[in-house]
C-alpha positions in Angstrom: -52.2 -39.5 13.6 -50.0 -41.5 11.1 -47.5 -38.6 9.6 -46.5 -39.6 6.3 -43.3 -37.2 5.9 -40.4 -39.4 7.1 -36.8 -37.8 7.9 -35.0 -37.6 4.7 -37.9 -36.9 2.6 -37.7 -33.7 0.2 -40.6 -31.5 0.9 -42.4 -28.3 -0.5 -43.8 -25.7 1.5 -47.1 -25.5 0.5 -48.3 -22.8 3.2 -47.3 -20.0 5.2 -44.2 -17.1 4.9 -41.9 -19.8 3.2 -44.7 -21.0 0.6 -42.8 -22.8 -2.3 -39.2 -23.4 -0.4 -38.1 -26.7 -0.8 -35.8 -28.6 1.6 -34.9 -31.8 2.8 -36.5 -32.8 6.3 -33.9 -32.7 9.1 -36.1 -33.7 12.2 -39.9 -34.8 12.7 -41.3 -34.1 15.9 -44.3 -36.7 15.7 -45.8 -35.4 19.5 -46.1 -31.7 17.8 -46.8 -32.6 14.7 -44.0 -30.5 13.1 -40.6 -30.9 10.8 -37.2 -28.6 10.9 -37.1 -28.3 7.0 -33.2 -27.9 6.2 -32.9 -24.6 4.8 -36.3 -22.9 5.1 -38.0 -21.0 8.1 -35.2 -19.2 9.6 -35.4 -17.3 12.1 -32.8 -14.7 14.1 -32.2 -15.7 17.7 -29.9 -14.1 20.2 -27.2 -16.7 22.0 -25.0 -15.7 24.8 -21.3 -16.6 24.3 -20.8 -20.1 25.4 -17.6 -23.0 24.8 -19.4 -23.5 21.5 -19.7 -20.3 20.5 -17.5 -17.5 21.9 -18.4 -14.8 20.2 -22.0 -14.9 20.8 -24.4 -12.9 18.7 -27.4 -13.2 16.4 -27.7 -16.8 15.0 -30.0 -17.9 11.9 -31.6 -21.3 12.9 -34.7 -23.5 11.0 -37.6 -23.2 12.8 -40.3 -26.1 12.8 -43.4 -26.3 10.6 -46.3 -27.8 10.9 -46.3 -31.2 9.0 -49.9 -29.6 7.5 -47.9 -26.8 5.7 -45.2 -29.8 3.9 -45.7 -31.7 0.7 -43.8 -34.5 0.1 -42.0 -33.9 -4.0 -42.1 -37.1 -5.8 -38.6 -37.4 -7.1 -39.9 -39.4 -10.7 -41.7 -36.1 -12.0 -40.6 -33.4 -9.5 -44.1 -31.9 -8.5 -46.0 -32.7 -5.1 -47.7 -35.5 -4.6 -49.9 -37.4 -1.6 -48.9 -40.8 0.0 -50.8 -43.8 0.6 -49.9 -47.1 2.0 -49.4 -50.6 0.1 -48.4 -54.2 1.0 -46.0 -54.8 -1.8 -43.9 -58.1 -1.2 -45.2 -58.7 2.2 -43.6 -55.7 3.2 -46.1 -51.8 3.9 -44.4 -49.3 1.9 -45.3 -46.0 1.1 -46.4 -45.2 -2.3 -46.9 -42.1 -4.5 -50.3 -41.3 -5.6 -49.6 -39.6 -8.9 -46.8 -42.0 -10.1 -47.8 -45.4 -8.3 -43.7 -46.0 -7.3 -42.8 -46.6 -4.4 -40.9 -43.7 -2.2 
């Protein structure tokens, strides 16, 4: 499955607990089919004390997302948008559907 949300991209989530948080993509996991969206989807996990952490405790960390669940915002108007492919220059680039620029 081609995934058309690319590390770096800003993305809306369009499904789910976290429907309409928007975040910057952190990591795309392209076997799973999910993202870590910076900022959205925490969830509270327990970690033993360790070098890193001595104290321990209950940590807040992003949880992945089904790529599904993302839209990708174009930044020219600010709303979602799909992506399509295009040979511009010689070069595929991906392009947005509702402003026809290039992301």
């Amino acid at each position: 499955m081609k995934l058309k949300i690319k590390t770096g991209d800003t993305v809306r989530i369009i499904a789910g607990d976290h429907k309409g948080t928007e975040g910057k993509v952190v990591t795309v996991d392209r076997i799973k089919n999910k993202a870590i969206i910076e900022g959205a989807n925490l969830v509270s996990k327990h970690e033993k004390p360790s070098a890193k952490n001595p104290q321990g405790g209950i940590v807040k960390k992003e949880a992945p997302i089904h790529i599904s669940n993302l839209s990708l915002i174009d930044a020219k108007s600010g709303d979602t948008t799909r992506v399509h492919y295009e040979m511009r220059d010689g070069k595929k680039v991906r392009v947005s559907k509702k402003s026809n620029e290039v992301i």
